[in-house]
Steps between C-alpha positions, in 0.01 A plus 500: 500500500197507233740477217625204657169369563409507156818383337461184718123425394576556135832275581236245602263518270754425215670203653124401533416547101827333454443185733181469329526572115544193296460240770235286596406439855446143562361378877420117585237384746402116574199315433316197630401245344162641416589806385766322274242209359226815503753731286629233296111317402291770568291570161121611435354191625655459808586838597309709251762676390745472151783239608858669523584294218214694276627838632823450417369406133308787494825714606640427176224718278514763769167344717445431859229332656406782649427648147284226447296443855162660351523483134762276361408532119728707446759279657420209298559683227818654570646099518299411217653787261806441605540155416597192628830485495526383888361236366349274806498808745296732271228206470495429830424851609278537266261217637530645816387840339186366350420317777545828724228661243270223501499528877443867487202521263362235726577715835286740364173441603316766282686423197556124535123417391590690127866344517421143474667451137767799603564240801497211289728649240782557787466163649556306111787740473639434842470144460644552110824642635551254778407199228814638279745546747453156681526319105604784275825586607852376466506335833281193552273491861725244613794733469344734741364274721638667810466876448237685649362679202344187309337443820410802508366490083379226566218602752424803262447235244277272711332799658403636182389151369241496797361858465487360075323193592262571787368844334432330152312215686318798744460776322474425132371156479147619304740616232705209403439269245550098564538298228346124478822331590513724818745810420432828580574837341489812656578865324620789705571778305737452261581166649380125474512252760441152461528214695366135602457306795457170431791375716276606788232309617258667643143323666267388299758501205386880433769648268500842646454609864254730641779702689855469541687630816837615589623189785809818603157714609363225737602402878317246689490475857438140631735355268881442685676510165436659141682297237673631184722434194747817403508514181365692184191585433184622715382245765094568492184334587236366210158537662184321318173563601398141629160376309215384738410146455206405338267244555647265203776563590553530897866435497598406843864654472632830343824630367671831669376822286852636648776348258877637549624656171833639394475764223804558284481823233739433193531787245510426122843540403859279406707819610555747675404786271147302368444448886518879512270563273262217522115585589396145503549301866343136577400380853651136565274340768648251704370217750751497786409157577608387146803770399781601752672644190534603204746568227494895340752602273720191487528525933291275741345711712325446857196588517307716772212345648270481869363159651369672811237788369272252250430323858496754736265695233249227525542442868435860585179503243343161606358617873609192635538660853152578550408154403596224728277515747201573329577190260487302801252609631290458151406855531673593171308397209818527287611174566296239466728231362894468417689701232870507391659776466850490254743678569624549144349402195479125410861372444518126368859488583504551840413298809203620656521583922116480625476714799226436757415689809339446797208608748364819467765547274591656097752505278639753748675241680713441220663881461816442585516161404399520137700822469841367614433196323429666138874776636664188485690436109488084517162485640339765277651350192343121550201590718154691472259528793156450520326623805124355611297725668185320677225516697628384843158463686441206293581134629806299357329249319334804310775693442761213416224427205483807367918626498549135352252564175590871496857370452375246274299733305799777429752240432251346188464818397865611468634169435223257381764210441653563770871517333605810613824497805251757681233226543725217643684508821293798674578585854255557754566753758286516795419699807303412800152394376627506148784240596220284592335571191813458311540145699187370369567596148761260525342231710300215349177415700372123319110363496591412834497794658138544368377138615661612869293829454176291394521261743588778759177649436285236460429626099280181290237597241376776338725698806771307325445601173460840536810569674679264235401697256564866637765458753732166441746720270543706932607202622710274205774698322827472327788703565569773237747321214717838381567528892862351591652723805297634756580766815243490804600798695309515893239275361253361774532157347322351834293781583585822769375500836404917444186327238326371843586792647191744675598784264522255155215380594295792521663618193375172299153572607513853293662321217262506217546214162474705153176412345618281237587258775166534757328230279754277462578506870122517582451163307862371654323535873207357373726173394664476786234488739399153647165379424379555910548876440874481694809648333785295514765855497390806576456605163461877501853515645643276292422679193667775645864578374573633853420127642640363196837594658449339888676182661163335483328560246381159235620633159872587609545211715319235215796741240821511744602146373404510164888423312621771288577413138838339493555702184540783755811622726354679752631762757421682852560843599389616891498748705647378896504663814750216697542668790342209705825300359238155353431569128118265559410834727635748267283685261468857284188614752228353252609164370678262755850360370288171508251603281718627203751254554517197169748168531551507148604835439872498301548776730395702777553844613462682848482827518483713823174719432141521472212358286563731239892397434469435152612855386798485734869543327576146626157356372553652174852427493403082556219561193785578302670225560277269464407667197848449328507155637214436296637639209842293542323175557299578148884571363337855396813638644818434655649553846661826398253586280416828347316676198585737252143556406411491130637733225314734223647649205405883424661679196516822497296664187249162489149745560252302281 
């Protein structure tokens, strides 16, 4: 019975050697669709491991990625000694490899302080390798359009570009050298980096920035959408440190210190093999604004590039939030008279959209507005925005002065003859107390309006005089000329009922006039006051921008008929809450239907919301159309319209 036993295990243990010798055991499983997009894209930058495509590379000179998960020198070696002969495979692995050790010396925190050039090193070589198989290799980009690896180079390439760009900028900008026509030479080790930027413009017309930063690092909450271009390249943010004005020179408008800049890295080289050995690279600034593409290596490239951070930089850094209120209150001593604010540097080839806000308001009301505007390809290919940020305790008639000359003045300074397409045809886009703002910089008020005022107030004499001389240019205006289309979006056109209200009016009385007005409004009262000591308009309130804005109040009822240019088509945007089924009773809450209503709009649009309806999808949606429309009707573009964006040449090997 043992024997038996026995004979029947070994019996089984050979039919078990023999089952098994020489054959391989092969099971299947199924994946989802995650696991098969996370298996089949996964690489160190999304996963943080070696993509299966680099593993199986590696397989072939007897590496694994697990050989090289804390020290891949050695790894990087093996491929490099044993040649290239898989051609676009080898180089692709290898960027991924240098770009694994660049990341490593940098996850070291004790180490990555001595590591900077060791770091720097890997990320030119990572970006080296990717640069030579995208336009080194047999195959042309457009050949491999659809596979998932020169996606997949392609980030290494770009990713590499950033961590080039940003830490030159960051971290050794005290040791580069900048020549007098504005390129700059850096030496890192045993190699030299050069570069230029004067395709960007950056505020002030500085030629180098102050800090650059990486637009893939930064998220933004507040902003609905982020836009950006795919494409080659590093997408980052130029930041200039803005200069103060001085007192001969108290510039009532600024340029953004946050310019958008693509950075391309081209190695000095014709071939593959001089590529390879090459320790000379050039950084190609570009200007999204002005270059979409460019041609490397005989191919016409997209480039990569990211509309949304330069604004949502300066947005997040301007403290707008905490403003408002204390600008209308007069409590904040920042603000004493308007500014404009560009969005991008000066372009004299595209229209200029002048954004206004309203009450108690900043260029905060604009977020989405200005953001989905500048995401969209037509729009932010003919148009550049110009938002004014003002004082909004201070009456109309002051404020209407001062946006008009502050407009005035930055227009003569970027375009003195005016024969620039930016300074003709400007649209005016306007929001509650700025679309009555915006209304009167498109009205004309004649002489007569000032007789009606004198006679109104009884003014002869040396009374006369006096407010001829200081206050006529209040009262008598011309609309602005470069203005042609304007949008008036809940604008209290007739005054709101809520500026006679208890609560407004107990708000006006803490309302305090910025000092360079209290003189000038002192002297005003003076004026104004009939010679028995009676005041013909209760002046203290009507110098107030809260009663500037009620049904009844002199200055917006003498301005509601003034007639708007005819040079200018003009629109309306409001908010409506029809439930009582009559559009005269309708409103958004704050301005009655009535109020914000114009006969001679080209077009009107009611929208079912609140006061604040101008950053609603359907508001923005009608801006954009109007927008377009006023680019068809200046045959700037057609119907069907699109752009390609403007092209730059790059060679490869051009360094000096």
């Amino acid at each position: 019975m043992t024997r038996r036993l026995i004979l029947g295990w070994q019996a089984w243990l050979w039919l078990s050697l023999l089952l098994l010798s020489g054959c391989a055991s092969v099971t299947v499983s199924s994946l989802d669709s995650r696991e098969y997009i996370s298996l089949k894209r996964g690489d160190i930058l999304t996963s943080g491991k070696l993509s299966a495509m680099t593993a199986n590379t590696l397989q072939g000179v007897g590496e694994t990625p697990a050989h090289c998960r804390y020290d891949n020198q050695p790894c990087i070696e093996a491929l490099t000694q044993a040649g290239l002969s898989n051609g676009e495979q080898s180089l692709a692995a290898l960027a991924e490899l240098w770009l694994q050790r660049a990341l490593m010396l940098e996850a070291d925190a004790e180490l990555a302080p001595t590591t900077q050039d060791a770091q720097m090193r890997a990320y030119l070589e990572s970006a080296r390798y990717a640069f030579v198989y995208l336009f080194a290799t047999p195959r042309q980009p457009a050949q491999r359009t659809f596979e998932d690896r020169q996606i997949q180079v392609r980030d290494y390439y770009n990713y590499a570009t950033q961590q080039v760009t940003t830490r030159l900028f960051n971290h050794y900008r005290a040791e580069a050298r900048v020549s007098e026509a504005g390129e700059f030479f850096f030496n890192i080790d045993d190699w030299v980096i050069s570069g230029r930027l004067n395709e960007v413009r950056l505020a002030a017309g500085r030629r180098i920035p102050d800090d650059v930063q990486a637009a893939s690092s930064l998220t933004f909450s507040g902003l609905r959408n982020q836009y950006k271009q795919q494409g080659l390249g590093a997408g980052l943010v130029a930041i200039t440190r803005a200069l103060p004005p001085t007192s001969a020179d108290p510039r009532p408008w600024s340029e953004t210190p946050f310019s958008p800049l693509t950075s391309l890295l081209v190695f000095d080289g014709a071939d593959r093999a001089s590529l390879l050995q090459t320790r000379q690279a050039f950084i190609h600034g570009f200007d999204p604004y002005q270059a979409t593409q460019v041609e490397l290596m005989g191919e016409r490239i997209p480039l990569e590039a990211d509309f949304t951070s330069p604004y949502g930089l300066w947005l997040a850094r301007s403290n707008f939030a905490s403003q408002p209120f204390l600008t209308l209150l007069g409590w904040d001593d920042g603000l004493q008279e308007p500014h404009i604010f560009l969005m991008q540097p000066y372009d004299p080839n595209r229209k200029i959209i002048v954004m206004l806000h309203g009450l108690a308001s900043s260029p905060q009301a604009w977020v989405n507005v200005a953001n989905d505007l500048l995401g969209d390809d037509v729009l932010r290919a003919h148009y550049q925005i110009w938002q004014v940020y003002y004082p909004t305790n201070v009456p109309l008639m002051f404020n209407r002065l001062a946006i008009q000359q502050a407009l005035e003045d930055a227009l003569q300074y970027f375009d003195p003859q005016g024969i620039y397409p930016a300074s003709q045809d400007m649209v005016l886009i306007g929001h509650s107390m700025g679309g009555v703002l915006s209304r009167l910089l498109v009205s004309t008020s004649p002489p007569s309006q000032w007789q009606r005022l004198v006679a109104h107030y009884h003014l002869s004499g040396e009374r006369l005089v006096r407010a001829e001389q200081h206050f006529e240019d209040l009262v008598v205006f011309e609309p602005t000329d470069q203005v042609s289309r304007a949008i008036f979006i809940s604008a209290p056109h007739r005054g709101t009922p809520i500026a006679a209200g208890q609560f407004a009016r107990w708000l006006a009385g803490l309302v305090k006039l910025p000092g360079v007005l209290i003189s000038r409004t002192t002297e005003l009262m003076s004026l104004l006051a009939n010679p028995d000591g009676e005041v013909a308009m209760p002046i203290k309130r009507s110098l107030n921008s809260i009663d500037n804005l009620s049904e009844d109040n002199p200055f917006l009822r003498m301005t509601v008929a003034l007639p708007i240019s005819p040079r200018v088509t003009y629109h309306t945007i409001m908010g409506v809450d029809n439930s009582s089924g009559y559009l005269e009773e309708t409103g958004d809450g704050v301005v009655p239907y009535s109020s914000a209503h114009l006969s001679g709009a080209v077009s009107e649009k009611l929208i079912a919301g609140g006061h604040s309806i101008q950053e609603t999808p359907q508001a923005i949606g009608e801006i954009r159309r109007i927008l377009l429309a006023h680019l068809q009707a200046l045959t700037l573009i057609s119907p069907r319209n699109t752009t390609q964006g403007s092209q730059t040449v790059v060679k490869s090997g051009d360094v000096n």
